[in-house]
C-alpha positions in Angstrom: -51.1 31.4 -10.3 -49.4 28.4 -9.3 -46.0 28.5 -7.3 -44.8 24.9 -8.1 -45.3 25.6 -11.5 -43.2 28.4 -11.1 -40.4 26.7 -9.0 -40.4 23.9 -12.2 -39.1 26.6 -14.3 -36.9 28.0 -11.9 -35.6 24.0 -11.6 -35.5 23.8 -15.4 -33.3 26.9 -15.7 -30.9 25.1 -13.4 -30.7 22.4 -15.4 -30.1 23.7 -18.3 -27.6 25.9 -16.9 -29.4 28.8 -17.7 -28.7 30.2 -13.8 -26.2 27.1 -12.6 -26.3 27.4 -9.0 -30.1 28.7 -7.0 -31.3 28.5 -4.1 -35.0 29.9 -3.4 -34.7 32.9 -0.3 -36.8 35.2 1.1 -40.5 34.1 2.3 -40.7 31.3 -0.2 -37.8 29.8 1.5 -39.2 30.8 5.5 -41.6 28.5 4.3 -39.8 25.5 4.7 -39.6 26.2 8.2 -42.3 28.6 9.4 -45.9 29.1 9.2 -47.2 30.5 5.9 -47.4 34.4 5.7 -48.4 36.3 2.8 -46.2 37.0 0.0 -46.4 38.1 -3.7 -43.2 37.2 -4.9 -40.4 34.6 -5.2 -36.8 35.8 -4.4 -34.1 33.3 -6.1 -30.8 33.9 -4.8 -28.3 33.0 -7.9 -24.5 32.9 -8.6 -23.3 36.0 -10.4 -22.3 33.9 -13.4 -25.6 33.6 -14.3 -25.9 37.7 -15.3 -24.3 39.7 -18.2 -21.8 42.2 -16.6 -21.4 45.2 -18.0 -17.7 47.1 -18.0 -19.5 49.7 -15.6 -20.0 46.7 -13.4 -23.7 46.9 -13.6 -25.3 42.9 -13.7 -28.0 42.2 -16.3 -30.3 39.7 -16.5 -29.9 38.9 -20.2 -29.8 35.2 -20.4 -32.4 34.4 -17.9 -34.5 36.8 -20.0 -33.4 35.2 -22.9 -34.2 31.7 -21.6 -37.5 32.9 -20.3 -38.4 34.4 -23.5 -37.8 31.0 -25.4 -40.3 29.3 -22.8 -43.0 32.0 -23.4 -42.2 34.1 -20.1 -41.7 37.9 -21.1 -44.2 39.7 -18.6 -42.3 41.9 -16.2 -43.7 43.4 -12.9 -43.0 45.9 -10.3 -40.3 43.1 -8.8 -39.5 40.9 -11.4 -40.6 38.7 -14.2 -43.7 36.9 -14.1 -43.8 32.9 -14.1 -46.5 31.2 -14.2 -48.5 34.1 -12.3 -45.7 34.6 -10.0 -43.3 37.6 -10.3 -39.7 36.4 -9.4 -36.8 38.2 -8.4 -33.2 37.2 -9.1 -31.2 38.1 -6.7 -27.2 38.0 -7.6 -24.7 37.0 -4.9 -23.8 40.7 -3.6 -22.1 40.0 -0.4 -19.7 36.9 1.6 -23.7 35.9 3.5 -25.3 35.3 0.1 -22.2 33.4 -1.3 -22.2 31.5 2.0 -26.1 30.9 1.9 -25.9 29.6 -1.9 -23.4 27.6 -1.0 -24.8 25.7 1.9 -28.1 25.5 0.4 -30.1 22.3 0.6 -32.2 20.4 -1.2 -35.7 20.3 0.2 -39.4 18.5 -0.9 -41.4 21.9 -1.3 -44.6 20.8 0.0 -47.8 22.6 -1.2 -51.1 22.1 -0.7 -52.6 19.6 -2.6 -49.6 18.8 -4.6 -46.5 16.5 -4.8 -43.6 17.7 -3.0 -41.1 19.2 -5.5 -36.9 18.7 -5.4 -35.6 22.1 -5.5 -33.1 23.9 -3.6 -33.4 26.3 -0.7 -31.6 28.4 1.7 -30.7 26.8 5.3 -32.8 28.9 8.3 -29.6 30.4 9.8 -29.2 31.9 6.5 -33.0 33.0 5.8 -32.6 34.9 9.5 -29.6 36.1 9.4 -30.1 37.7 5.8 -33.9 39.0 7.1 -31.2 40.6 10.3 -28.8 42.1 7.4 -32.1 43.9 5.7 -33.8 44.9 8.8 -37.0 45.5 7.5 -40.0 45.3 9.5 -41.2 42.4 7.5 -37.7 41.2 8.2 -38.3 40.9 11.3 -41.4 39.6 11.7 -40.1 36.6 9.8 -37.3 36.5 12.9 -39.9 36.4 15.2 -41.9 33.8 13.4 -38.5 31.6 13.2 -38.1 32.1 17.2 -41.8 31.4 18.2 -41.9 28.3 16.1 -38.6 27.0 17.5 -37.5 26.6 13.5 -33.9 27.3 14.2 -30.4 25.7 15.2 -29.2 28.1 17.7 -25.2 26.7 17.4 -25.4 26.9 13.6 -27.5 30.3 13.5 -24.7 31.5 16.1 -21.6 30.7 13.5 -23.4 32.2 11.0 -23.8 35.8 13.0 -20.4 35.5 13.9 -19.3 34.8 10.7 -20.5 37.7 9.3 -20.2 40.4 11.9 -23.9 40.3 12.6 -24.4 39.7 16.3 -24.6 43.6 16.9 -28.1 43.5 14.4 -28.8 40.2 16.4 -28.7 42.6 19.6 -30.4 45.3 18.4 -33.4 43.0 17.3 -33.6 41.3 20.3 -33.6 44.8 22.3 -36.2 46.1 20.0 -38.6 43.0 20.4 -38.3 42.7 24.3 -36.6 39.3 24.2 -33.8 37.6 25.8 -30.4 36.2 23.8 -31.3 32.4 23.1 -27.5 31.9 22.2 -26.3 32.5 25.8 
C-alpha cells in the first residue's frame, strides 16, 4: 500500500487530462499542515469536467474509470477505487467552497517517509478547515482542532474564506462546542 504511488497516478491522470484540474483534500491534504492522523482513504477534489453527466444530472465517473482500467486499476471499495492499495474518492466540485478551493490550490512537495517529495497539488489550509466546518463531522472537527493547536493556519486568509462563504455562524458554533475563544477577533 503505498500512497505516493497512488498520488503518481492521480498526477498522471492530470496530465493526461484524464481529470484536468485536482487538488488532493480531506486528511491527505491536512497533512501538509498537521500532524499525521489515521486515514484509509484519499479524497481528490476534481473539476466537474472530468465526470460523464447524465440528462438527470447525476455525475459519473466513466472516464476516470475508463483511464484507470487501461492502467490496470478496476478494484472498487466501500469509498472508492483502489490505487495502488489505496481507495480514492473523487470528489466533484459541488458547491462555490470547492470551486474556490480547486482554484486556489497549490503545488506542494508531499513528503513521506522515506521517500522523495512528490509535485502534486493540494488544497490551501483555510480551505481544508473551512470545508471540515461545512461537513461538521466529528472527525471534522478534530482536524479543526489539530489545525488550531499546531498553529497551521492564516487567521486573515482563513477569515476571508468564512466570510466568503457564509460560514462564520459554523465557525461559532465550533468554537462554542470546543470551549475556545475566536482567534479572528
Amino acid at each position: 500500500m503505498s500512497l505516493r504511488r497512488t498520488i503518481e497516478v492521480i498526477v498522471r491522470l492530470a496530465e493526461t487530462g484524464t481529470i484536468g484540474t485536482y487538488a488532493i483534500a480531506g486528511a491527505v491534504a491536512a497533512l501538509n499542515y498537521t500532524q499525521p492522523r489515521v486515514t484509509e482513504d484519499l479524497d481528490i477534489l476534481v473539476s466537474v469536467v472530468a465526470f460523464q453527466q447524465k440528462e438527470s444530472g447525476l455525475l459519473l465517473l466513466g472516464p476516470i474509470e475508463s483511464a484507470l482500467a487501461g492502467m490496470g486499476y478496476t478494484q472498487r471499495s466501500g469509498v472508492g477505487i483502489v490505487i495502488e492499495g489505496w481507495p480514492v474518492q473523487f470528489i466533484p466540485v459541488a458547491s462555490p467552497l470547492d470551486e474556490e478551493a480547486l482554484e486556489r490550490a497549490i503545488e506542494v512537495d508531499v513528503m513521506l517517509p522515506g521517500e522523495p517529495p512528490l509535485k502534486a497539488r493540494s488544497l490551501r489550509a483555510e480551505h481544508v478547515v473551512a470545508t471540515a466546518l461545512s461537513l461538521g463531522r466529528f472527525k471534522d472537527y478534530a482536524r479543526v482542532e489539530d489545525f488550531l493547536e499546531q498553529g497551521a493556519l492564516d487567521f486573515q486568509a482563513f477569515k476571508g474564506v468564512l466570510e466568503r462563504h457564509n460560514l462564520m455562524g459554523k465557525w461559532r458554533d465550533f468554537l462554542a462546542k470546543a470551549g475556545k475563544a475566536d482567534p479572528l477577533v
